[in-house]
C-alpha positions in Angstrom: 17.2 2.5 19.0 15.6 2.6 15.5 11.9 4.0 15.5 10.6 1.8 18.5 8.0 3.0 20.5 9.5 4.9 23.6 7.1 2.7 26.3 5.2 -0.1 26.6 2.7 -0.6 29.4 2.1 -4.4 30.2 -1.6 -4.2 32.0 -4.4 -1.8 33.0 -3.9 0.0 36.0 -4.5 3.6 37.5 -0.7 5.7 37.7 -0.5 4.8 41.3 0.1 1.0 40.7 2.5 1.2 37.6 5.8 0.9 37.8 8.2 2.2 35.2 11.4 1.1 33.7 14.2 3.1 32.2 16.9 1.2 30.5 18.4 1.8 27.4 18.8 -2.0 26.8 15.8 -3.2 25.3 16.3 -6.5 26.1 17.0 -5.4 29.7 13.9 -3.6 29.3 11.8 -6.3 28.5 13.3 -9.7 30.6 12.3 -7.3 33.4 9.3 -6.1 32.7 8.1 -10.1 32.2 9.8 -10.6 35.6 7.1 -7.6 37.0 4.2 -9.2 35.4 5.0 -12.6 36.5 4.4 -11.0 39.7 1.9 -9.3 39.2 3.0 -5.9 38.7 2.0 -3.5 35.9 5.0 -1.8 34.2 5.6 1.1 31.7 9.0 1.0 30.2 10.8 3.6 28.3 14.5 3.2 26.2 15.1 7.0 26.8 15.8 8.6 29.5 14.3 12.5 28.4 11.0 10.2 26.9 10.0 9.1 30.5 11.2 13.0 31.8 8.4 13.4 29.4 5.7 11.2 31.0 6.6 12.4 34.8 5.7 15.7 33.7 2.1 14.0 33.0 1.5 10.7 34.9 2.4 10.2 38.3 5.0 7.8 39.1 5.3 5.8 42.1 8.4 3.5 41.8 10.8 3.8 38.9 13.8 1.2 38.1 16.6 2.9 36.1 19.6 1.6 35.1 22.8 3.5 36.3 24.5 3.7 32.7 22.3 4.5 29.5 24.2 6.6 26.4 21.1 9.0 26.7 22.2 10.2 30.6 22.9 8.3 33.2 20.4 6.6 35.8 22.1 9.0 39.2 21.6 12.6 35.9 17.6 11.1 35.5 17.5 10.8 39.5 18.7 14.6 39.9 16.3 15.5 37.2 13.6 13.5 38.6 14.0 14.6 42.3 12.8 17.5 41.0 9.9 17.0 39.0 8.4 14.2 41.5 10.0 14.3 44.5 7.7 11.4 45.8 8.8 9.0 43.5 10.7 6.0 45.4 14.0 4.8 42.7 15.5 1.3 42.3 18.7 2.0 40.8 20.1 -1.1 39.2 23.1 -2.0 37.3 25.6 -3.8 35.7 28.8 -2.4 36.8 29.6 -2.9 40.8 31.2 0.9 41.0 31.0 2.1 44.9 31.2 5.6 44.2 28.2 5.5 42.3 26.7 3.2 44.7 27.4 5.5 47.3 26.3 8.5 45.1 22.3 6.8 44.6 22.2 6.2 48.6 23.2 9.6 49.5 20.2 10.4 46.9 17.8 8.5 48.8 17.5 5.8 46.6 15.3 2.9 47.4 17.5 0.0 46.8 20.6 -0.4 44.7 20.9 -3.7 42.9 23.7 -5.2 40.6 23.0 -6.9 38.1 22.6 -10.0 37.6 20.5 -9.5 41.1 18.1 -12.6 42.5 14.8 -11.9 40.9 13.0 -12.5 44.5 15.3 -10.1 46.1 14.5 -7.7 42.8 10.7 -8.2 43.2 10.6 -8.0 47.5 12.9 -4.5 46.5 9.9 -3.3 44.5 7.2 -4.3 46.5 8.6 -2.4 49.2 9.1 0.7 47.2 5.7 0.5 46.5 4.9 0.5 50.1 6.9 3.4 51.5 4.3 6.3 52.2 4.6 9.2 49.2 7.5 12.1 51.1 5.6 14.9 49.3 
């Protein structure tokens, strides 16, 4: 992806009310980060999987949307790697391929909602919002 910036943070917010994206597909990356901020929602985004590792290490991350296929690793490798570093974080895993063992892969993971792309963008946002509601599992 060239010499882009790895994020891009769309509003002022503390940690605890950011969402973050991971998706290697920067247009992806940005038609949903408008959708967030058209409701509201502040988002960091990140076109590499190991960047936002990176961050996690450093920030703390509430809810984070990664897509299930990126060259870098894929979204359920990230997960594994997250669930680890911040166990607390709630996931929206979304994607573009409908693939059931993969599916059923994230929701054995404890994923907080598993969406296919394209998914309704209210359905999308109400997914979100309710990842950002579910109490921290620390």
């Amino acid at each position: 992806m060239g010499d882009r910036a790895a994020y891009m943070t769309f509003g002022e917010k503390s940690d605890a009310e950011i969402v973050c994206l991971v998706d290697d597909d920067l247009s992806v990356l940005k038609s949903i980060q408008r959708l967030l901020a058209s409701d509201g929602l502040s988002v960091r985004g990140f076109n590499k999987p190991k960047e936002f590792l990176a961050h996690v290490q450093s920030h703390f991350v509430p809810v984070v949307i990664l897509d299930i296929w990126m060259e870098e690793m894929s979204g359920l490798e990230l997960q594994a790697h997250l669930s680890e570093l911040s166990p607390a974080t709630r996931v929206i895993i979304i994607t573009g391929r409908d693939d059931p063992a993969a599916k059923r892969t994230a929701l054995q993971l404890g994923v907080a909602a598993f969406l296919t792309k394209p998914f309704d963008d209210a359905q999308f946002l109400n997914a979100v919002r309710s990842a950002l509601a579910m109490r921290p599992y620390e």
